[in-house]
C-alpha positions in Angstrom: 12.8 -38.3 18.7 16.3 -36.5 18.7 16.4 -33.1 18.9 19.0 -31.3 17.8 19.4 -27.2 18.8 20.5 -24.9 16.4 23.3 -22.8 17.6 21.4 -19.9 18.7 18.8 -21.9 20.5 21.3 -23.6 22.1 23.6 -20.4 23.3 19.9 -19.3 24.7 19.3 -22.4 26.3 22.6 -21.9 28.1 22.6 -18.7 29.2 18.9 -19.5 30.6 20.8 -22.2 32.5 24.1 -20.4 33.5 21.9 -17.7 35.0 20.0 -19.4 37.1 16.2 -18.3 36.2 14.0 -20.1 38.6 11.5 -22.2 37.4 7.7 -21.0 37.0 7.0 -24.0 39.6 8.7 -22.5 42.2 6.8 -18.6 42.0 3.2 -17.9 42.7 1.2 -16.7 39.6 1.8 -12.9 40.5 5.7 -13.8 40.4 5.8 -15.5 37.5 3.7 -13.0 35.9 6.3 -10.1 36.6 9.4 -12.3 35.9 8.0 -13.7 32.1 7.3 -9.8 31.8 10.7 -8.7 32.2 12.0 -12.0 30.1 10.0 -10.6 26.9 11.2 -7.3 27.1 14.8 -8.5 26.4 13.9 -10.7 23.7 11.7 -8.5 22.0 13.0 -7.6 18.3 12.3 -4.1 17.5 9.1 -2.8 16.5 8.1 -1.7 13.3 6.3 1.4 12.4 2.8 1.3 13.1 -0.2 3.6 11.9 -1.4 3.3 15.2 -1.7 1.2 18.6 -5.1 2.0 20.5 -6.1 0.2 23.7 -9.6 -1.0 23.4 -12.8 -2.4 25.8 -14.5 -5.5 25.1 -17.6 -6.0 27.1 -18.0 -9.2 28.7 -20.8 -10.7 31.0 -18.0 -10.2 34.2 -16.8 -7.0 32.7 -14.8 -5.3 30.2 -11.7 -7.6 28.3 -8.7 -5.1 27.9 -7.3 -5.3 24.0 -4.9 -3.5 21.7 -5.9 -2.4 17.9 -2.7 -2.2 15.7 -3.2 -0.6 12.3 -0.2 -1.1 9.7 1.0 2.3 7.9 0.0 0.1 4.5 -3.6 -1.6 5.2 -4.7 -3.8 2.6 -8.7 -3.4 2.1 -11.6 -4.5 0.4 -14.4 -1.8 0.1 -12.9 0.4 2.6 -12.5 -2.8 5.1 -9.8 -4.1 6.2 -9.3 -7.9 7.7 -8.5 -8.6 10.9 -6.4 -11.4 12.7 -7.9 -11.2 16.9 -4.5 -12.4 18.9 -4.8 -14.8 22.0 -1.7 -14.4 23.7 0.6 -17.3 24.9 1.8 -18.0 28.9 0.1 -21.0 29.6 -3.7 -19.6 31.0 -1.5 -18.2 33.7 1.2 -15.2 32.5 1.6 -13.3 29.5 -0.4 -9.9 28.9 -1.1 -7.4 26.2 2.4 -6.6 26.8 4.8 -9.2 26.7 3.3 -9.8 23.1 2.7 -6.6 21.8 6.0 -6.6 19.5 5.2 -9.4 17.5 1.6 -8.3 17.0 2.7 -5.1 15.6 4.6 -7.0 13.1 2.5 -9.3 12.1 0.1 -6.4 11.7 3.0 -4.6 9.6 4.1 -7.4 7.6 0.5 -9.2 6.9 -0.6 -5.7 6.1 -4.0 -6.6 8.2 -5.2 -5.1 11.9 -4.4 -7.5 14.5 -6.4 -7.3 18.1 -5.2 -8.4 20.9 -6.9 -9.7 23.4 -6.0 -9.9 27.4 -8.2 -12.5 28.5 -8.9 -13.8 32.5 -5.8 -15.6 34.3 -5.6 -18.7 36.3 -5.7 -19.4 39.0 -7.9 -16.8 39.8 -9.9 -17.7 37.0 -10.4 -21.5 36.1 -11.2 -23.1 33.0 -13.4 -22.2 31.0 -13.0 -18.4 31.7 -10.2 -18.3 28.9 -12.0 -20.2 26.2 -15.1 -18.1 27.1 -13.2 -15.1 26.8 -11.8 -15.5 23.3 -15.3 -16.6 22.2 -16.7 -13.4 23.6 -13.9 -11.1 21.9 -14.1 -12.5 18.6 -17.9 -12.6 18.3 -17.5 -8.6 19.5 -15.3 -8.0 17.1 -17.1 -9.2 14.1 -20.7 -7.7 15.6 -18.5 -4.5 15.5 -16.4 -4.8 12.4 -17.2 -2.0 10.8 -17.3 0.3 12.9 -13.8 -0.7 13.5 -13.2 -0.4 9.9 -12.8 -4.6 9.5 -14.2 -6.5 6.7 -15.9 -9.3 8.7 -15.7 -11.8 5.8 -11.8 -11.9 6.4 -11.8 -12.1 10.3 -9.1 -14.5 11.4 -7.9 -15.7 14.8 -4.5 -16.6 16.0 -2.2 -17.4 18.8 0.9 -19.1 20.4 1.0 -21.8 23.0 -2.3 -21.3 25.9 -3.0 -18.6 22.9 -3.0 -21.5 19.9 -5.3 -23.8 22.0 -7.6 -20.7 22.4 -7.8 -19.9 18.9 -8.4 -23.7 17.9 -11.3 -23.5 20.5 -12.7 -20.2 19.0 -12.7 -21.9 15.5 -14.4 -25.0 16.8 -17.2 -23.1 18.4 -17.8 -20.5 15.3 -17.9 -23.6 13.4 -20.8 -24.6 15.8 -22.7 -21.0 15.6 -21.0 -19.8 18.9 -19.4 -17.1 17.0 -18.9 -15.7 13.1 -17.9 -17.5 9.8 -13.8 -17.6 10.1 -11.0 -17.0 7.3 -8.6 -19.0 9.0 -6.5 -19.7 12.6 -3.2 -19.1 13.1 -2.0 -22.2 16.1 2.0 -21.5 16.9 3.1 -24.4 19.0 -0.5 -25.1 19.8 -2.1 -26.8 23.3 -4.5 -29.4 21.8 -4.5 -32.0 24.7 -4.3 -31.7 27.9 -4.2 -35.8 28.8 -0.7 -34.6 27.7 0.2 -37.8 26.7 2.1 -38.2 23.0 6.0 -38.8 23.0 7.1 -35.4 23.0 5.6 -34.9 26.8 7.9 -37.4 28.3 10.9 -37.0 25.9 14.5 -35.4 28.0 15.1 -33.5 24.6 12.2 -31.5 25.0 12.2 -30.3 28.4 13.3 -27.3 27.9 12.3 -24.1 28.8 8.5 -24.8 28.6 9.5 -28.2 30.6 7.7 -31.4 31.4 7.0 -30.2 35.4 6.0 -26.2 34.2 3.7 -27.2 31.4 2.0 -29.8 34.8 2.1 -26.3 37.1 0.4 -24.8 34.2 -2.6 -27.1 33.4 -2.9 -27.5 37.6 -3.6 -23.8 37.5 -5.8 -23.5 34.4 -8.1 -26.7 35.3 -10.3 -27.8 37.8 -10.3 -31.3 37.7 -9.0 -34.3 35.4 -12.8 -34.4 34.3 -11.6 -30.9 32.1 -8.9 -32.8 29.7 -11.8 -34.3 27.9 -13.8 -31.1 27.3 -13.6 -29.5 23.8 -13.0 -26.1 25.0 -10.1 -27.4 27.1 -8.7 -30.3 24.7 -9.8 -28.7 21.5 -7.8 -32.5 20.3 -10.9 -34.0 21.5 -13.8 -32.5 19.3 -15.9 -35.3 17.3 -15.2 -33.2 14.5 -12.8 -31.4 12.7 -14.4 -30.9 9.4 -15.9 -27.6 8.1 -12.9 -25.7 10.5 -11.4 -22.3 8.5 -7.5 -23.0 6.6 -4.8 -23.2 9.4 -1.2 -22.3 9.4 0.1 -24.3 12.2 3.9 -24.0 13.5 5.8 -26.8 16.3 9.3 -26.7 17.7 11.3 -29.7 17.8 12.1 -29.2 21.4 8.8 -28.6 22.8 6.7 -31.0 24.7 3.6 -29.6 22.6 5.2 -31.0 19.5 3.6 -34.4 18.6 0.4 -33.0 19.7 0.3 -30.0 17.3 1.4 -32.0 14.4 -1.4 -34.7 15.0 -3.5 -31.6 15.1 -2.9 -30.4 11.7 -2.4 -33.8 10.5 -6.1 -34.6 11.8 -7.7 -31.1 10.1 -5.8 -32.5 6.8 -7.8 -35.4 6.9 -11.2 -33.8 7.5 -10.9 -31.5 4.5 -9.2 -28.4 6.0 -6.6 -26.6 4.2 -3.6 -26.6 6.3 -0.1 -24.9 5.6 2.1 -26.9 8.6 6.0 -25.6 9.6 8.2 -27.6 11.4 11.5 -25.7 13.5 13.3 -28.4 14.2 16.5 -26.8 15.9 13.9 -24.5 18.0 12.3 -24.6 21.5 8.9 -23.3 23.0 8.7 -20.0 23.1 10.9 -18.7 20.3 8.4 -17.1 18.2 8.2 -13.8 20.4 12.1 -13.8 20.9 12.9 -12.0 17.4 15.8 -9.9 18.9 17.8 -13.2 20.0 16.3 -16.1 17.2 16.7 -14.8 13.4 13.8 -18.0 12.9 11.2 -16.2 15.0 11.3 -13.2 12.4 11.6 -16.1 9.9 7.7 -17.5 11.7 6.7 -14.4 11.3 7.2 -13.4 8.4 5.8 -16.8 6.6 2.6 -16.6 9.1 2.7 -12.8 7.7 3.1 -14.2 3.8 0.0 -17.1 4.1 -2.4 -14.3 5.7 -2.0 -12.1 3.2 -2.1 -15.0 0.3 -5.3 -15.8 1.9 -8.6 -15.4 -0.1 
């Protein structure tokens, strides 16, 4: 499929290029780790004004999960409770932290008037497959065990992420669905993981090798899985479910340029068809990654303020 950049993208793209970032292939974990770190903080749009960010402790069977509450200054609420999107963070199982998305949870906790938790889940390669999937499972059952004390209304408890982060949250739905977890208002999948066979046009296409490219996303899923006997797993290739019916309303976002594209829109195409309400945006001119890169890309505050609008339009 031709992909065209928009300008921005495209003056992005080439500065990337012109300054010589190496790729994630080429670093250890712990490298790439620091260098994705110091990329965000440059790309980060401003935050807003928050009523409060508060780290937070989610046990786990191997210990504590780190997290980060973020209450808007105007909360909407229902009986004193407000609801509650849980974040799963984006970097492919292998980078990304609390940190490098913290910005664009605060504003989709400022603009969707809702708290948003965020959740720092285990890493590979020090932790394999399923530890991330097990992870968000754990998190979002804790949260709605403890929603109000935590002053959520558990009836609107929604999960969410980009990239590594969208495939976890597809996985989280899938189990709650399956009485691993609560009764979900909806998921939230930017440029979603769905299949790890990684096999639709868009993984193989020159157009969309960028940034997030074709031998990275390989580095990524070496990491994250053990074997090839992983793709077919649910909790791995969410995709692969027998099921999709009876899943919570989805807003899910692709990039033209981004070798997650084909898969992500089969996704949504396939909860259409089993009865799931699905609200599905297209960015053609954009690449992987853009959503957290506000301060560079007007359309990532564009994302995020639509993803912002259908959560609080949600009933």
């Amino acid at each position: 499929m031709p992909v065209t950049l928009d300008p921005d993208a495209a003056a992005i793209y080439k500065a990337f290029q012109e300054a010589g970032r190496p790729a994630y292939e080429t670093l250890t974990a712990p490298e790439a780790r620091e260098y994705y770190r110091a990329a965000r903080v440059v790309m980060n749009p401003e935050p807003p004004a928050l009523e409060s960010s508060k780290p937070l402790d989610i046990p786990a069977p191997h210990g504590a999960l780190p997290a980060r509450i973020y209450t808007p200054t105007t909360l909407r609420k229902n009986d004193g409770l407000a609801p509650c999107l849980v974040f799963f963070h984006g970097g492919g199982w292998v980078i990304g932290d609390l940190d490098t998305h913290e910005v664009v949870c605060q504003k989709l906790a400022h603009e969707g008037e809702l708290i948003v938790i965020s959740v720092d889940y285990r890493l590979a390669p020090e932790h394999k497959f399923p530890a991330a999937a097990d992870d968000a499972i754990t998190a979002t059952k804790w949260v709605a065990a403890n929603a109000k004390q935590l002053g959520i209304d558990a009836a609107h408890l929604l999960v969410g992420g980009d990239s590594a982060g969208g495939n976890l949250a597809a996985v989280v739905a899938l189990a709650a669905r399956d009485g691993d977890g609560p009764k979900l208002a909806g998921q939230v999948l930017v440029y979603p993981a769905t299949d790890f066979a990684m096999k639709h046009p868009s993984h193989s296409e020159p157009e969309t090798s960028i940034l997030l490219t074709h031998s990275v996303i390989k580095w990524f899923c070496n990491h994250y899985l053990n074997s090839a006997a992983d793709i077919d797993h649910w909790k791995a290739s969410p995709a692969r479910a027998k099921s999709f019916a009876g899943l919570p309303p989805a807003y899910l976002l692709t990039a033209g340029a981004d070798p997650l594209r084909d898969e992500g829109a089969e996704y949504a195409a396939r909860l259409k068809d089993a009865g799931v309400p699905v609200t599905y945006r297209h960015f053609p001119g954009q690449f992987h990654g853009f959503f957290t890169m506000g301060k560079l890309l007007n359309q990532a505050n564009i994302a995020v303020s639509e993803i912002a609008g259908w959560l609080k339009a949600l009933k």
